[in-house]
Every structure is written in C-alpha cells, then in structure tokens.
C-alpha angles and dihedrals in degrees: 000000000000111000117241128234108262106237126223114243100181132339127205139076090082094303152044140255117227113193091333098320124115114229115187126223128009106323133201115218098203109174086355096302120126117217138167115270124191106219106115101180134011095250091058085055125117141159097266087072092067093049093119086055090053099048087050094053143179092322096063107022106052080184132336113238110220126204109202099203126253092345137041108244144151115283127229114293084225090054095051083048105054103038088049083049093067099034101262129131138226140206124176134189142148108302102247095057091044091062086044095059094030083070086048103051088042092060086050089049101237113158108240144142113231106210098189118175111212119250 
C-alpha cells in the first residue's frame, strides 16, 4: 500500500503538527515521511543537509520546497548548485507558504521533499 503525504495541520511555536502530531524543531518530509532536521535558520544551511534529497534523486524528488523560515530569502549559492547538479528543483519561500502550498502539491501527487525550517 502507497504511503500517503503527511498533512500540516498548523505550523509555529518552533514546530510543526502532522495529522494531528506535534513535531519540534524544522522538519524534512522525504517519501512522505517526516523527520527532524537540524537546520535552525536559512544562513547555517548547505548542501550536506539535503543529503537525504540527493541520495533519493531525481526518481523520487521532482524539486525540494524550501521554507526559509520567518522570511522569504535567497537560498545558499551552494545549495542552488548542488541540487541543480543532480536535476532537482527548488522552490523557496517563507516558511509558512511553503507549508500552505506543500499540502497542496501533495494533493495533486507531485514527488517532492519539504525542507521547513521551524518558526
């Protein structure tokens, strides 16, 4: 049985809720699985923290949406880079839209990785 796309109930506070379940701290939804991620704020961001995205690749992440925390801003040239590198998008916005529009790609089934970090 195909696993379905965690949706996000609410965001703030420093994390997120998933279907009802409170996750702390930014998060990473890879295959439909939330998990912690470690990146506290956009400028202490590199490539190495999308490692799971990279080693997924193209077959699985057609692009990663990014929330960028409280504010919309410019990614990391290494990130760019290095996800462009390998053939997968990216789109960033503030955090909160980008859990907005994650829960509606995913209702459209679109295969991506959400890399939210928590405000």
């Amino acid at each position: 049985m195909a696993r379905v796309a965690p949706s996000i109930d609410a965001y703030g506070d420093g994390g997120f809720r998933l279907d009802g379940v409170r996750h702390e701290g930014s998060l990473l939804i890879l295959r439909d699985e939330p998990r912690g991620w470690a990146v506290g704020a956009l400028a202490d961001l590199t490539l190495a923290d999308l490692e799971p995205v990279l080693a997924a690749g193209r077959a699985d992440v057609e692009f990663v949406l990014l929330g960028t925390g409280a504010r919309n801003a410019l990614p990391p040239r290494e990130v760019r880079d290095g996800l462009r590198a390998v053939g997968v998008g990216l789109e960033f916005m503030d955090t909160p839209a980008a859990a907005r529009l994650y829960n509606v790609l995913t209702a459209e089934g679109r295969r991506l990785a959400a890399a939210l970090i928590a405000v």
